[in-house]
N, C-alpha and C positions, 0 to 999 in steps of 0.2 A: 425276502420270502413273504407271499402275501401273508398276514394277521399275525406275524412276528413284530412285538415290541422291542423297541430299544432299551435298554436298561441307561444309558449314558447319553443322550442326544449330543455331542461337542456341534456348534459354530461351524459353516463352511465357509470358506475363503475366497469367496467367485470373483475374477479377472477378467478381463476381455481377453488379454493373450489366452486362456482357456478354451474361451471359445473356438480359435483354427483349430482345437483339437477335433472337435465332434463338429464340426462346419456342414460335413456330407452324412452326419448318420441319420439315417429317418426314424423319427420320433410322432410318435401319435400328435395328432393335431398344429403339427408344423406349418403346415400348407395352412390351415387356419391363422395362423397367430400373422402370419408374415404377409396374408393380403389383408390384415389390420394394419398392422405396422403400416405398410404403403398405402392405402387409403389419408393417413394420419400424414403421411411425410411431407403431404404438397406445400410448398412455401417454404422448408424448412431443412433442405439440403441432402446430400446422400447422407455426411456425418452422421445427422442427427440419426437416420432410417438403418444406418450400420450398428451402431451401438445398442440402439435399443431392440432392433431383432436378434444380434448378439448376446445379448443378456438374456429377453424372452427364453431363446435356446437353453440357453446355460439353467434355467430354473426347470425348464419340461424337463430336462436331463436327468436333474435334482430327483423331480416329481418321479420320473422313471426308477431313480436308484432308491427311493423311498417303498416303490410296487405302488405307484397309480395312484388315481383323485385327484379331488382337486389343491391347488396349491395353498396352501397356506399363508396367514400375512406376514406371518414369523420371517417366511423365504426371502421376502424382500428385503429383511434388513442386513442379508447377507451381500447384495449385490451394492459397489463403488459408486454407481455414480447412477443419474434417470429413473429414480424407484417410481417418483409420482405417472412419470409414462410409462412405463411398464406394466405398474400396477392398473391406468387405465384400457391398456390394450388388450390382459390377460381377465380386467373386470367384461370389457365387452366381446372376450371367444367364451364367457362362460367358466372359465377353469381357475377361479380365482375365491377363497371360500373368505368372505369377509362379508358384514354389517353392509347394509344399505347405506348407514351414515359414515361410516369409514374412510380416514383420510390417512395417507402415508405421511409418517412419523417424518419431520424435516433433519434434513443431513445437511454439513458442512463440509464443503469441496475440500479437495486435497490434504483432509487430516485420518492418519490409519491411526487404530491404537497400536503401540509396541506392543511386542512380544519381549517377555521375558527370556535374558540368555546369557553366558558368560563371556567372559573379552577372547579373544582369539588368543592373546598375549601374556595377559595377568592373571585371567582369569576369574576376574570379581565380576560378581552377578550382579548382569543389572539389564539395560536397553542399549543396544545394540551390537555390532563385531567387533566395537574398540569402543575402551573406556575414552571418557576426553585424556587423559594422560598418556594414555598409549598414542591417542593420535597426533599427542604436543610431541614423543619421541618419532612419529614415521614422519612427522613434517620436518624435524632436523638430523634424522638417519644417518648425516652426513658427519656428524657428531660423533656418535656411535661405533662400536664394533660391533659383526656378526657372528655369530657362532654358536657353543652349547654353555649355557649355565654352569658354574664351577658350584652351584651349590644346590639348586632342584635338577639341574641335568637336562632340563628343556633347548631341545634343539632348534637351529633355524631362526634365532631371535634375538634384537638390541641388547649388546651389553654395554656396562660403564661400570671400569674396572673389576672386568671378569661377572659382572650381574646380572643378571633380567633384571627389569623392570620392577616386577611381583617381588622379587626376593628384595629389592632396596626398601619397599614400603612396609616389608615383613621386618626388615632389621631398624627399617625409620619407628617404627613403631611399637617395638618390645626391643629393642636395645641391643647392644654390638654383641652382646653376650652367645646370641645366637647366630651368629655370621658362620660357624661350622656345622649346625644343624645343615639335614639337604633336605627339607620337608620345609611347608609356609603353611599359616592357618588362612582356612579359605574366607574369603572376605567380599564385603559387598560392595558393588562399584555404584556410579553415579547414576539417578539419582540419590540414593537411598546416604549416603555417608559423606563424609567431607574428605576420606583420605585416599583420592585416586586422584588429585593434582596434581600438573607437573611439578611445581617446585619440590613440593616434596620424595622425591625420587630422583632427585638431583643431587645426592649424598655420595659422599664419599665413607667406606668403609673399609678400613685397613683393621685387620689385627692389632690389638694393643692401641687402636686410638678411640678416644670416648668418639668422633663421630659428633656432627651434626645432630640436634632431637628439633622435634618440631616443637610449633611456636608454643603450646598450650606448656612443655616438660620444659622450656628454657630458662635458665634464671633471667631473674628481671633485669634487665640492661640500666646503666644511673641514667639520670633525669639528661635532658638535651637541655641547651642554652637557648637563647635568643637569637633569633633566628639576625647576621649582619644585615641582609638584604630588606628590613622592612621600609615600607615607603615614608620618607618624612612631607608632613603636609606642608604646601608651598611649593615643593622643590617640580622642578622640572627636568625632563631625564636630557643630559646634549647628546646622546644617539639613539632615537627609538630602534625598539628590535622587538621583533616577536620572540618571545620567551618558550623553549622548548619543554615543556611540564611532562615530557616522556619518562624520564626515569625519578623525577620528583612524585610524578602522578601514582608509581605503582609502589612506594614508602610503606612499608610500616606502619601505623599511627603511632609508635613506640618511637620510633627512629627520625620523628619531624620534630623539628624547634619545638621549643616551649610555646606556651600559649600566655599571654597576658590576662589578666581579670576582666577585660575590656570584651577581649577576643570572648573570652570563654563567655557573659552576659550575652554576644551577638549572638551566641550559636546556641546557645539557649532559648532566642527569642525566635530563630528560626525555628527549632525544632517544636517551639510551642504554635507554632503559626502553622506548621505541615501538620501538626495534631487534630488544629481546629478546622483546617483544610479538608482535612482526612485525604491526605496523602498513599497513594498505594507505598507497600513494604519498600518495595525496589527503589521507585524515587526518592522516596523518605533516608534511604541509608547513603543513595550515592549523592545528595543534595547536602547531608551533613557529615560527610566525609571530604566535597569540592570545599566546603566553606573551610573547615579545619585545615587544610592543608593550604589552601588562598591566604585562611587567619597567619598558620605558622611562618606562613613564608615574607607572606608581603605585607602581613599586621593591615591592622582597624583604624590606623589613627588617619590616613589618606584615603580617600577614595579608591577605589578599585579597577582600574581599564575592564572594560567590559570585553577586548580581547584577550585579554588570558583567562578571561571566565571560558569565550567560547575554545579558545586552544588547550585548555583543563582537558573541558567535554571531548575533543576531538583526539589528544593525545591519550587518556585512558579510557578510550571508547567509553565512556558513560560519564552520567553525571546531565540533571534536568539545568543546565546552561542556563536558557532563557527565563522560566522561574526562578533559579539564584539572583537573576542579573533585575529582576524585577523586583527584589526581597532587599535588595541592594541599594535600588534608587529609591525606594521609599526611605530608607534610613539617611541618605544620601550621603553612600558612601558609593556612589560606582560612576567613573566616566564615560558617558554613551561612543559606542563603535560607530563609525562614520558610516552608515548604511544608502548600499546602492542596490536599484531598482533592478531585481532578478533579471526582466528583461534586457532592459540598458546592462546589465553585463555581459548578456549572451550577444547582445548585438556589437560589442565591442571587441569579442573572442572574434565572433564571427568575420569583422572587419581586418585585426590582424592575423586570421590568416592568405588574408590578400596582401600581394606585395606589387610595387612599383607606381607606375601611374593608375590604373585600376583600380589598388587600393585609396589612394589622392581622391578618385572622382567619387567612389562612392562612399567618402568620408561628407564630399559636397553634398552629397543626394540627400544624408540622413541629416545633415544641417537643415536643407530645405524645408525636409520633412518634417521636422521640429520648428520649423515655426524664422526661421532665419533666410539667407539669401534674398535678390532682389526687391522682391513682393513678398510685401506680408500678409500671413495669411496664419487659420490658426493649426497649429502644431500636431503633428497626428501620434497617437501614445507609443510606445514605446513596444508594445505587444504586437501591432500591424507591424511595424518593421522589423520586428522581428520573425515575422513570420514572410514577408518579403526577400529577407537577404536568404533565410531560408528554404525558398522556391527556389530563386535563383544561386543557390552556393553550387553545385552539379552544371547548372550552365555558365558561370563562370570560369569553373574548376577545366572546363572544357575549351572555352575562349585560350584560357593561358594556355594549356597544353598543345595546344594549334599555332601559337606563336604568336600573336593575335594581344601585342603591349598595350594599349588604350581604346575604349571603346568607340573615338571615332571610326574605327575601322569596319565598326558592326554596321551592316549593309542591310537592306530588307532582302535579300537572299537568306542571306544570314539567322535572320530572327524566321522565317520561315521554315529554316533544317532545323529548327530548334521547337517548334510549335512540331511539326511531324512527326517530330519523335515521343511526344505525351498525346495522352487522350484525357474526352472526360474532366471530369474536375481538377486533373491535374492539369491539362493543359489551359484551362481558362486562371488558374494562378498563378501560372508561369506565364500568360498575356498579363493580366493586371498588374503583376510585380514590375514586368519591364517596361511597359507602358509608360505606368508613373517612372523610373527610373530614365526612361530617354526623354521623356517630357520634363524634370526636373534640372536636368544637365541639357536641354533645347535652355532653358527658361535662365539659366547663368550662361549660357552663351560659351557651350561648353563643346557641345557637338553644332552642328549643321544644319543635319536634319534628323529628324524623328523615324526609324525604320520600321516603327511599329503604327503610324499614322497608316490607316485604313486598315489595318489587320484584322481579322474578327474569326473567333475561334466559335464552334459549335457547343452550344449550353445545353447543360442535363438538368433537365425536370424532373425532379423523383414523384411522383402522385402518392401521396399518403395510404396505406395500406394497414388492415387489420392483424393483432395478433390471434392466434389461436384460443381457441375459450379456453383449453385443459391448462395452457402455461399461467392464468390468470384467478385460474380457480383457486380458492382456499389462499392467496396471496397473502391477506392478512395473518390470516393464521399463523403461516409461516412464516412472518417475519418476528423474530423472538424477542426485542426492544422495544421500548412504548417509543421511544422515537423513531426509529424506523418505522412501526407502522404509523405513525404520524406523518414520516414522510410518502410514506407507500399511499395513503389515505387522498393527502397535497394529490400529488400527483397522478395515480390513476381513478380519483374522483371527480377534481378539482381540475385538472390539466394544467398547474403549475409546474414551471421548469426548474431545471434543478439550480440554475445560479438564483433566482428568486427568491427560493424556499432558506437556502443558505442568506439572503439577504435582509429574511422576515426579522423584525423587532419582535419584542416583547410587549410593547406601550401599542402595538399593531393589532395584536390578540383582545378582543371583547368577546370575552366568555358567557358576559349574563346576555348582552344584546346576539350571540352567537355570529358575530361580523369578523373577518381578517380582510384587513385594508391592506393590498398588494401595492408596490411602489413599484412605476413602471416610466420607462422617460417621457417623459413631458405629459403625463397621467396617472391616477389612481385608479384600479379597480376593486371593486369590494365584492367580496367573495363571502355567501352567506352561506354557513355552514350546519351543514343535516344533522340528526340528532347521533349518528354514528360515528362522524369525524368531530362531532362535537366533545364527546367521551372520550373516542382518542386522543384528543388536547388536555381534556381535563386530567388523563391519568398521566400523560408525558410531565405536566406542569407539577403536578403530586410529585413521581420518582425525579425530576430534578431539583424541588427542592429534599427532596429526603439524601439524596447521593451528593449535590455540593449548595447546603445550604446558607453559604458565606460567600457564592459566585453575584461578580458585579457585573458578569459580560451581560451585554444589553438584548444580545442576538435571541430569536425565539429556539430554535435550533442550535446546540453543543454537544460536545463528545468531551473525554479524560483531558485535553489536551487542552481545548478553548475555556473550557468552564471556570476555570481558576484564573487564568489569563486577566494579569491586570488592564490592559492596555484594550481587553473586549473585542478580540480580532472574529470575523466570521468564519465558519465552518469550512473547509475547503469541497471544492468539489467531489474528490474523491471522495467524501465520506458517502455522499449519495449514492454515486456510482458502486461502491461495494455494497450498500444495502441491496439495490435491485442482483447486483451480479451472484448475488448468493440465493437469490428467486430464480436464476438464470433469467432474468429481461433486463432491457434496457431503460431506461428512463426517460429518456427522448420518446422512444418507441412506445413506452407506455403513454406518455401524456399523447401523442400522434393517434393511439385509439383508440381513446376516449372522445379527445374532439371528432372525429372519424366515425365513430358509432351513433353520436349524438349526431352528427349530420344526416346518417342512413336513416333515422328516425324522422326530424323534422324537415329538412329540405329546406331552410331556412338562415338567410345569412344573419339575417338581423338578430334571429334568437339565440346563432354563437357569439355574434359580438356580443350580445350583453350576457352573456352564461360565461364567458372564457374570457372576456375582454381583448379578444385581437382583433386585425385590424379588417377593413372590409375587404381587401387583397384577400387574404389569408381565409376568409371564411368561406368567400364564393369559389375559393380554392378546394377547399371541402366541399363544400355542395356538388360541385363537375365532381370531382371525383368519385363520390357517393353515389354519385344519380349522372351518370356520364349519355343517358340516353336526353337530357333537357340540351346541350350540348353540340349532338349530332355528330362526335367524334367517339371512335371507339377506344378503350382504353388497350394498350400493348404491354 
């Protein structure tokens, strides 16, 4: 009702499913909002133009069941996902009541807050329709009887011996005494308490027997012995075996060997080293709980195999593995695992799953290709062939099922039904892959003749292309890390890419001269830095020493992970990639228009080589593109 106040404003919960509700109702200014929306779309697909005229809707809706005006900024923080375009499509029909300076508040994808609720089963309030202990019971139901409670009367639900659930943690925890009561005191589930675990609701309670108590009400169990198994130094084992630390791993600390004076000084000096680290909680408990159960079992006085460090980790899903194992060889107590190149192992998976001669030939290929076979030549890494046997594992897979035992038999008919069926980028990697592949097995005298000699597949030219201004706006802003905007800064400033920026040193970084010297193959580029990206260095360089101020990694750029990192390994790519995908851009795409923009300005190849340092290819790439009337081709 118009100039009726709310006494209560609650939060609305707006969905896209929502939106097919009201899809056809006519709402004031609809027809407005939605020839913005499609103005805005071009380059950027129908998705993007469905969602956010979706949403638009869903707020005039809002605006409607409010009785009219303009929208408020409050509204937007009601809607999931595209508030920044929203907000500027609703700032430019006019019906949007905010500050000139006004920017939307930045959101994080795919996180809802819970709702407060009780379990479907037990009953304990907490976040979501099943405690985690209810769902330890629906995942072994099979365990279980169904039926009604012989003691609260709850129908339809896991017993164990005549129980629910609820009534065992009711009796697990004020005592057998009450096992004829038919009432439970209401109780609070996870997060909030520690007693909605499965084990404990794993009780047997019989009349007349004290029952199972949990661990805090149990008397103290006598001391454990020494543990037989510790390793004597010298000895050598005559059968290795990977040791199963499955039901070791999930122990008691009560219930594992004794500890030596030795043991106990090591786990001491660990836990004073994750102090000075400043270890988060999490690692810090399951790092000196790996060590304690490693000490009780296989003792201090030998080194330590650095596979049962990692089959710890892997057997009770936790445990920071690599930091122990790092904590380890500095005392030098740990023997290093025999470590194979991630790629060299996929391209080994990939090898056996080819069988017969097939498999034979292209065992010769990847020889070749490493640097072996007739002529030598030098060795190509490990990653290209991996990504070769990759193109071709589908055309392969196709070979054998056709009958088709060695690839003498591949004909240039053959490799031509095999090109026809890709396009694009794919089919130019599936030429390159085989190419090398029939020229490697020509070159050992393997095949005949070469079926892919004269073949030539059609290439795709992407021409460099602009992002929109609104995705790019306030970019800073909304990245919430000083390093992230460090990298954001790198890269849609500077047009550094993302394996680079993960490559940059520390010793790289001149602050007072404001220079970053870029390492690039067979070049340096010096990238002299504005007084904006300058701060952003300075205050990244600030929060990393203040957050790990005993980190030896050399890299300019780290995360939780790398910082501590004895061994100084760089940033992985990923970390880039989630900075921009949480801006929704791309990285690539951002550094592409920047250089791109600056092209549309100067029209000059020489002034990108020496601003971006790439190469003269690549600049007068940008220039056509930029200005495609210097040219005489029109761009498609």
């Amino acid at each position: 009702m118009p100039g009726q106040l709310l006494l209560i404003k609650p939060r609305r919960i707006l969905e896209l499913q929502m939106e097919q509700r009201i899809r056809d109702r006519p709402m004031p200014d609809r027809e407005l909002v939605e020839s913005i929306v499609a103005s805005q779309a071009a380059g950027r697909g129908g998705t993007w133009k469905r969602r956010v005229a979706g949403l638009a809707r869903l707020l005039l809706a809002a605006r409607e069941a409010d009785g009219g005006g303009p929208i408020p900024v409050e509204a937007l923080d009601d809607l999931p996902a595209l508030r920044p375009a929203v907000a500027d499509v609703l700032r430019q029909a006019g019906l949007l009541d905010a500050p000139s300076d006004w920017t939307p508040s930045p959101m994080l994808r795919g996180i809802r807050q819970p709702r407060p609720r009780s379990c479907l089963h037990c009953q304990a309030w907490g976040f979501g329709i099943r405690c985690p202990g209810c769902r330890g019971w629906r995942d072994k139901q099979e365990n279980f009887d169904t039926g009604e409670c012989t003691r609260c009367r709850c129908k339809d639900v896991l017993l164990r011996e005549g129980l629910c659930r609820g009534c065992c943690l009711d009796i697990s925890l004020h005592g057998i005494d009450t096992r004829e009561q038919t009432w439970r005191q209401l109780m609070l589930g996870a997060p909030f308490t520690f007693n909605t675990t499965v084990r404990h609701a794993y009780l047997r309670h019989e009349p007349g027997s004290p029952g199972r108590q949990p661990y805090w009400k149990r008397p103290q169990a006598p001391p454990q012995a020494v543990s037989e198994h510790r390793l004597a130094p010298g000895q050598e084992p005559l059968f290795p075996m990977r040791r199963d630390w499955n039901r070791v791993g999930a122990l008691p600390l009560a219930e594992l060997p004794a500890l030596t004076s030795a043991d106990d000084d090591l786990i001491a000096e660990l836990q004073a080293e994750m102090e000075d680290q400043q270890w988060s909680e999490g690692p810090l408990t399951y790092g000196l709980r790996s060590l304690r159960v490693l000490a009780s079992w296989l003792g201090t006085e030998a080194p330590i195999p650095e596979e049962d460090i990692q089959a710890l980790a892997v057997d009770a899903r936790r445990g920071p593995g690599p930091r122990l194992a790092q904590f380890l060889d500095s005392k030098g107590l740990l023997i290093p695992a025999v470590r194979k190149d991630a790629d060299q192992h996929r391209v080994e998976a990939l090898l056996a799953e080819c069988t017969g001669q097939i498999a034979d030939e292209l065992r010769l290929w990847v020889t070749v290709l490493r640097g072996g076979g007739r002529w030598e030549h030098p060795a190509t890494t490990w990653a290209t062939i991996r990504r070769y046997l990759t193109y071709l594992r589908p055309v392969l897979t196709g070979w054998s099922a056709s009958g088709i035992s060695t690839l003498r038999e591949i004909s240039r008919d053959d490799m031509l039904a095999v090109l026809d069926t890709y396009e694009g980028r794919s089919a130019e990697a599936v030429h390159v892959a085989s190419r090398n592949l029939f020229r490697a097995l020509k070159q050992e005298r393997v095949v005949f003749t070469d079926p892919t000699r004269g073949l030539t597949v059609a290439t795709v030219k992407k021409v460099p292309r602009a992002i929109s201004s609104d995705l790019l706006k306030g970019v800073i802003e909304r990245t919430p890390s000083p390093a992230g905007q460090l990298v954001v800064a790198l890269v849609a400033v500077h047009a550094l890419g993302a394996n680079e920026i993960t490559r940059l040193m520390m010793s790289e970084l001149d602050l007072p001269k404001g220079r970053l010297t870029v390492r690039r193959p067979g070049r340096r580029h010096l990238v002299y830095l504005d007084e904006f990206t300058h701060g952003l260095a300075a205050d990244w360089l600030r929060e990393r020493h203040r957050r790990w101020p005993f980190s030896s990694n050399p890299h300019l750029i780290v995360n939780q992970i790398t910082a501590m990192d004895a061994n100084g390994p760089a940033t992985s790519r990923g970390t880039i990639k989630n900075i921009f995908s949480r801006l929704g851009l791309n990285a690539q795409q951002t550094r592409i228009d920047r250089i791109f923009h600056e092209a549309q300005l100067t029209a000059d190849p020489i002034h990108l080589i020496r601003l971006f340092g790439i190469s003269e290819v690549t600049a007068v790439r940008y220039v056509n593109a930029a200005h495609p009337e210097r040219t005489g081709k029109s761009l498609r």
